[in-house]
C-alpha positions as CSV (number, residue, x, y, z in Angstrom):
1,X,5.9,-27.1,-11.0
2,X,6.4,-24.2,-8.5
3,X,10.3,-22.7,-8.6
4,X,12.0,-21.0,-5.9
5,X,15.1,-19.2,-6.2
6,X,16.9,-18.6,-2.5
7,X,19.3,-16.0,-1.7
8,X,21.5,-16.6,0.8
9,X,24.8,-14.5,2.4
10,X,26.7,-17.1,5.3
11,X,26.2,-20.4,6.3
12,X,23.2,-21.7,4.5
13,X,21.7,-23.8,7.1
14,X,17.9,-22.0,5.6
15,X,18.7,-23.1,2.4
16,X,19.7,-26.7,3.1
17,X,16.8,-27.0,5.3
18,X,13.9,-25.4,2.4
19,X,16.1,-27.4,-0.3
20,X,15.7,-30.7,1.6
21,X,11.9,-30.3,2.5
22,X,11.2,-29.8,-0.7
23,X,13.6,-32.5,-2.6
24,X,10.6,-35.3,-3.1
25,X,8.4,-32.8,-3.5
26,X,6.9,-33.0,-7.1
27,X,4.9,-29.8,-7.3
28,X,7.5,-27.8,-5.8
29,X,11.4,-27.5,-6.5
30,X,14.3,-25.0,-5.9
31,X,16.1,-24.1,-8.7
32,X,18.8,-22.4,-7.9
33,X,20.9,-20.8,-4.9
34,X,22.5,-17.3,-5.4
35,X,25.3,-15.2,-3.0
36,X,26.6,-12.1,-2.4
37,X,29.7,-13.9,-1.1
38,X,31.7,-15.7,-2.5
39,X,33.2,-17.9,0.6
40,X,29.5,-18.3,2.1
41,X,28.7,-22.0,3.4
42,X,25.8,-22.3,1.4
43,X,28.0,-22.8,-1.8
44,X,29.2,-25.8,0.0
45,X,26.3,-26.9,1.1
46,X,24.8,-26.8,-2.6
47,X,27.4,-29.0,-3.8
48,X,27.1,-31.5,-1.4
49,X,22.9,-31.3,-2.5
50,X,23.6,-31.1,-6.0
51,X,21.5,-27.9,-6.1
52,X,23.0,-25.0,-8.6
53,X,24.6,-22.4,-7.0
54,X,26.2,-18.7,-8.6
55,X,27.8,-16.2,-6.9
56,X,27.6,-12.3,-7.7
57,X,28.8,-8.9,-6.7
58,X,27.0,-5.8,-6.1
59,X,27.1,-4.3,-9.6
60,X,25.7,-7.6,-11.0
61,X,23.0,-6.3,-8.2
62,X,22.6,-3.3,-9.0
63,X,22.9,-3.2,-12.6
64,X,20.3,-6.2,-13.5
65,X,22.4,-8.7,-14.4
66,X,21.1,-10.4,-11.6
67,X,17.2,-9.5,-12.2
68,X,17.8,-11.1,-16.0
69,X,19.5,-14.7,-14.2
70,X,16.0,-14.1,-12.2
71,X,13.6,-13.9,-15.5
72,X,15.5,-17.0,-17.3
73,X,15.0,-19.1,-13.8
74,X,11.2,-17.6,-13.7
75,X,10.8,-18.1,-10.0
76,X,7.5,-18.4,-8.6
77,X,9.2,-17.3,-5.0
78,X,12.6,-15.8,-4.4
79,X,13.1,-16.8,-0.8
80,X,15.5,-14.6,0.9
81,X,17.8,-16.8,4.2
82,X,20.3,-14.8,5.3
83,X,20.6,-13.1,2.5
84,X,22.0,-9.2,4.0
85,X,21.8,-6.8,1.2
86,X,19.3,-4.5,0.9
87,X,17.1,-5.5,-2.3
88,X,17.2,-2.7,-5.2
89,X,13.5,-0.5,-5.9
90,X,13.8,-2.0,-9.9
91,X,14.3,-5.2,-8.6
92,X,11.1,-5.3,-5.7
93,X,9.2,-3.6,-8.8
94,X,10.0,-6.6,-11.3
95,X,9.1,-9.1,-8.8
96,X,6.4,-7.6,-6.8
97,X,5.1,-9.7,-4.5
98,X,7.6,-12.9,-5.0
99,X,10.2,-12.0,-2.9
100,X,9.7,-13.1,1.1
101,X,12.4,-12.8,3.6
102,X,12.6,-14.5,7.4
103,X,13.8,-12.2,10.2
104,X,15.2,-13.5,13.3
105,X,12.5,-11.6,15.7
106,X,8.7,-10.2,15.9
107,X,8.7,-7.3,14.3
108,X,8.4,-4.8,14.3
109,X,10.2,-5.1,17.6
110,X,14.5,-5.3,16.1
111,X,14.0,-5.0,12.8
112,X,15.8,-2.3,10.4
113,X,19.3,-1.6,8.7
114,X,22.2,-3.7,10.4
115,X,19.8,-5.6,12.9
116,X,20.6,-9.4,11.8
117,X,21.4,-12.3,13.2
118,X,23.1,-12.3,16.6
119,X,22.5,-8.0,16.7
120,X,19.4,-9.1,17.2
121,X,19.9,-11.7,19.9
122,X,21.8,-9.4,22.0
123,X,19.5,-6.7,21.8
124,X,16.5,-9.2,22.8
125,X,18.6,-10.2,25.5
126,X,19.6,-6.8,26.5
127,X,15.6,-6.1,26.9
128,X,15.1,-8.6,28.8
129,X,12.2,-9.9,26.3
130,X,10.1,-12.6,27.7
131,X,9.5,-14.1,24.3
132,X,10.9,-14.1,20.6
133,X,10.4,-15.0,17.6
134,X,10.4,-15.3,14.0
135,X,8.6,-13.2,11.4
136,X,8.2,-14.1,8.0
137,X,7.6,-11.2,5.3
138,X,6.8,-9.9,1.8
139,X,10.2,-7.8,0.7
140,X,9.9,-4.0,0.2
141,X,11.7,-1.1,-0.4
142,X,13.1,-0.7,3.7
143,X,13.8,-3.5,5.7
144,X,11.9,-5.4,7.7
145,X,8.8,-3.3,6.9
146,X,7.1,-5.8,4.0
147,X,3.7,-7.2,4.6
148,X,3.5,-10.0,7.4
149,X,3.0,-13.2,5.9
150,X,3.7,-15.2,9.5
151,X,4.8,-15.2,13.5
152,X,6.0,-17.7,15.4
153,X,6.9,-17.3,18.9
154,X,9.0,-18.6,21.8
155,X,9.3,-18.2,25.4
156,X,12.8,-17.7,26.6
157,X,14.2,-17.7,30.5
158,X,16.0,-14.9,32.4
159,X,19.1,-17.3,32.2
160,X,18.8,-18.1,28.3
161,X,22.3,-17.0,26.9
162,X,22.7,-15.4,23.3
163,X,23.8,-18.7,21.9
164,X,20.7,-20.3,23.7
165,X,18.4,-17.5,22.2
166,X,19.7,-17.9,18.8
167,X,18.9,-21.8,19.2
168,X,15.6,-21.4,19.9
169,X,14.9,-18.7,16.8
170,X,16.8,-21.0,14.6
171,X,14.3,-24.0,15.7
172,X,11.8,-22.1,14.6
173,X,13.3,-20.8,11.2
174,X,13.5,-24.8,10.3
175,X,10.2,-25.7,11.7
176,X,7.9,-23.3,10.2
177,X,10.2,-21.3,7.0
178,X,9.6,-24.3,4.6
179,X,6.2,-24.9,5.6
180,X,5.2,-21.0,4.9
181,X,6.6,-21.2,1.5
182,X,4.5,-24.3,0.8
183,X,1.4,-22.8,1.7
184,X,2.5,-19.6,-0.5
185,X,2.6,-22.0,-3.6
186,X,0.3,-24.1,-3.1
187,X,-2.1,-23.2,-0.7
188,X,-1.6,-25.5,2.3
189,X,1.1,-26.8,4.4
């Protein structure tokens, strides 16, 4: 049986989307859901899935209090959705090569420190791109500069509002996010 751990910071819509892909799944399971915040969505979310959910802060972070929660769960894949914080060196180091994170655009076009979410909607918009995307990544030590694991694109309209933009990426997230991590574990999907 393949874990995943998930780290998420708002709403949770990722998580409830990876967690239900994967419920009848027997090789593959999520084991747990951890926050930065303690009001985000996903907490709610989790209880309503009956999926285990904790809550830190950053010195649970940054002193490996977290890391330790990490080596009891033993994740084969800590997924990062919407999770905002930057992840610490030590940490990267201990899981080299298990930690993946989905970024809201093709980079390296609007990645980097505070572009997330709608930032980078706006700035797509305010570009006038012709098509966006989603990019799916191993996790380093800057963001948004990891290994590319996966692209998926879409064509957007002069007339596409930010909302209509962020629809589109968010189609994407769901449609291709789970099935990335599957391949990951196992090798297809």
């Amino acid at each position: 049986m393949k874990k995943i751990v998930i780290f998420a910071s708002g709403a949770g819509s990722n998580a409830e989307n990876i967690i239900k892909y994967f419920e009848n799944n027997a090789n593959v399971e999520v084991s747990a859901v951890l926050t930065n915040k303690s009001d985000a969505g996903v907490l709610k979310r989790c209880a309503f899935l009956k999926k285990p959910a904790l809550y830190f802060n950053r010195m649970a972070f940054e002193d490996g209090v977290v890391a330790g929660v990490m080596n009891s769960l033993k994740p084969d894949l800590i997924v990062l959705a919407g999770f905002l914080w930057k992840i610490p060196k030590d940490f990267i180091k201990d899981f080299k090569n298990k930690i993946i994170n989905i970024h809201p655009a093709l980079l390296p076009k609007y990645g980097g420190k505070g572009m997330y979410g709608v930032k980078v909607h706006e700035a797509v918009k305010n570009n006038f791109e012709k098509v966006t995307g989603i990019t799916i990544h191993y996790v380093n030590e800057n963001y948004d500069e990891g290994a590319i694991i996966h692209q998926a694109k879409v064509s957007l309209s002069k007339n596409d509002s930010i909302h209509d933009i962020a629809n589109k990426v968010h189609a994407l997230e769901y449609e291709h996010f789970p099935k990335v991590i599957e391949k990951i574990l196992l090798g297809h999907g």
